[in-house]
C-alpha positions as CSV (number, residue, x, y, z in Angstrom):
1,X,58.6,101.6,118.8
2,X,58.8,99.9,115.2
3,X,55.9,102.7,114.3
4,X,58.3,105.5,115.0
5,X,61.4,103.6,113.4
6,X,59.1,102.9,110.3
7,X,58.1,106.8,110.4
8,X,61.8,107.4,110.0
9,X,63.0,105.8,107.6
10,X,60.1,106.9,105.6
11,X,60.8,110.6,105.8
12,X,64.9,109.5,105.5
13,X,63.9,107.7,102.1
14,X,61.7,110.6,101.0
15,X,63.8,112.5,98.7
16,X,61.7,115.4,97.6
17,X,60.5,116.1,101.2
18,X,64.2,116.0,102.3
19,X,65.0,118.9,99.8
20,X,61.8,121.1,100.2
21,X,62.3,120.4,103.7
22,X,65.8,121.1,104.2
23,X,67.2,122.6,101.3
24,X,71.0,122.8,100.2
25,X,71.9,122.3,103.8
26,X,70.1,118.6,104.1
27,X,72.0,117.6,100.9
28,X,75.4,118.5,102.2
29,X,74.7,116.7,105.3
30,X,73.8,113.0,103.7
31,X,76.5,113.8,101.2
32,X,78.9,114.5,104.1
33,X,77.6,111.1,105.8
34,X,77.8,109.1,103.1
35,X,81.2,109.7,102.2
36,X,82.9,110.1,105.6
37,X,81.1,107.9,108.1
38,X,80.1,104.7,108.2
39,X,76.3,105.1,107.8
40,X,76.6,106.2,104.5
41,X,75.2,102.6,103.2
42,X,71.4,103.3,103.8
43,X,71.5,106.7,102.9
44,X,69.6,107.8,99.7
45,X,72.6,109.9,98.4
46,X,72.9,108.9,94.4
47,X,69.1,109.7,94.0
48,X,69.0,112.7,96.4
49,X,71.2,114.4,94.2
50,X,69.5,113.7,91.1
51,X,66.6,115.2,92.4
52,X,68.9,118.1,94.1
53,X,69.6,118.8,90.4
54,X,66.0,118.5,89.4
55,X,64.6,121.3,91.9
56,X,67.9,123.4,91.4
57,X,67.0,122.8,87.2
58,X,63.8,124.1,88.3
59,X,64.9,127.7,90.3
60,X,63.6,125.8,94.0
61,X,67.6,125.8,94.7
62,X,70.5,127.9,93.6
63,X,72.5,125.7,91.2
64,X,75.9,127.2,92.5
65,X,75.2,127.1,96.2
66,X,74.4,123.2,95.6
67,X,77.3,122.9,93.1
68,X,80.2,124.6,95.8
69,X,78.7,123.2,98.5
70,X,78.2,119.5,98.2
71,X,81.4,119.6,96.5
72,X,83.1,120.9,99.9
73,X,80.8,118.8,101.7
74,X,82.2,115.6,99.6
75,X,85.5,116.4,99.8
76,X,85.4,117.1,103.6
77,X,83.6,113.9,104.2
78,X,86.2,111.9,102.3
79,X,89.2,113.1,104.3
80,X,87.1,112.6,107.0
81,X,86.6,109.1,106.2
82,X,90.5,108.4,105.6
83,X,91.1,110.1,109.0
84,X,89.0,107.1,110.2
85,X,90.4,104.7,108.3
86,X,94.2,105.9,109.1
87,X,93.6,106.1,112.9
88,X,91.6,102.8,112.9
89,X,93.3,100.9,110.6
90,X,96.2,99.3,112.6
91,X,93.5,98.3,115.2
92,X,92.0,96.2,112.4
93,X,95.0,93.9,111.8
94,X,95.2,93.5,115.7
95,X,91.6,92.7,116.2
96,X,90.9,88.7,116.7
97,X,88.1,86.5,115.0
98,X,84.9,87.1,116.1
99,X,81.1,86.9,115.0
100,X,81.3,89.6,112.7
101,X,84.7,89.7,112.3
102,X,87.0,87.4,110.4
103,X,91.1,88.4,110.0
104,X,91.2,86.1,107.3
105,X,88.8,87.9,105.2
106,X,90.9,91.3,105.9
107,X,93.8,89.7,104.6
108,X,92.2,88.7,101.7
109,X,91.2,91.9,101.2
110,X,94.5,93.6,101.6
111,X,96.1,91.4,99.5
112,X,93.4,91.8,96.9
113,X,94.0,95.6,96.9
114,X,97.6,94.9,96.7
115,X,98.1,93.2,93.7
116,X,95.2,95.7,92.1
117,X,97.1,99.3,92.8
118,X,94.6,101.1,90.5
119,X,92.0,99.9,92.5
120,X,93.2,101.5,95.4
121,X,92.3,104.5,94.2
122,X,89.4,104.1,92.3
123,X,87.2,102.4,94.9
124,X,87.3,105.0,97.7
125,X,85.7,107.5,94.7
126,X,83.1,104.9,93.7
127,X,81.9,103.6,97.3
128,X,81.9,104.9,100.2
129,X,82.1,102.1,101.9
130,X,85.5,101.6,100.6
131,X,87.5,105.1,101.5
132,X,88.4,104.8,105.3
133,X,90.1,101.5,104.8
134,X,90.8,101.5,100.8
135,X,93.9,104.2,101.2
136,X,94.7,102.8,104.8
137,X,96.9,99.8,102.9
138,X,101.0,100.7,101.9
139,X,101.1,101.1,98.0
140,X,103.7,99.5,96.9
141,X,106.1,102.0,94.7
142,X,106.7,101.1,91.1
């Protein structure tokens, strides 16, 4: 079992072999994932598009497919990721103190985000593991 999990992650982390083996198509799935899910974290998005740009530099991928497409893809993940975020969101404040869990840490959180308005917005464009709670949290109206 560990043989076929290490097998895996190897061809996940694999970059190049992700494109020439699924193209356009493979991007725009890991972009999607990253941004909207939650298993975006191990996902080798940042440098899969660098090298996206490097094959579509080199006439393996058409430049505009990849441009249009991961953009969609992105975008579509994101609201995907606030639809998460918004439904779940209320549960969170609800849910009691466990292993993995702490409220208190939530709250600190909330009322870090708070008092920081900008970073509201900024953080769900930055990290992915930010967007389905970052926008979740009332902003307060100036």
């Amino acid at each position: 079992m560990p043989e076929i999990i290490r097998n895996f992650l190897h061809h996940l982390l694999d970059v190049r072999g992700l494109i020439e083996w699924g193209g356009v198509a493979m991007v725009c799935v890991i972009v999607f994932a990253e941004t909207g899910l939650f298993v975006g974290f191990f996902l080798p998005g940042d440098s899969l598009l660098v090298t996206a740009g490097v094959f579509a530099g080199a006439g393996q991928l058409k430049l505009s497919w990849l441009l249009g497409l991961v953009t969609l893809c992105a975008i579509a993940g994101d609201q995907l990721g606030y639809l998460i975020g918004y439904k779940a969101g209320k549960a969170l404040y609800e849910r009691q103190d466990s292993r993995f869990f702490k409220r208190k840490y939530l709250l600190r959180a909330h009322d870090f985000t708070k008092s920081t308005v900008p970073a509201q917005l900024f953080w769900p464009a930055s990290s992915p593991s930010f967007a389905p709670f970052a926008l979740r949290w009332p902003v307060p109206q100036k």
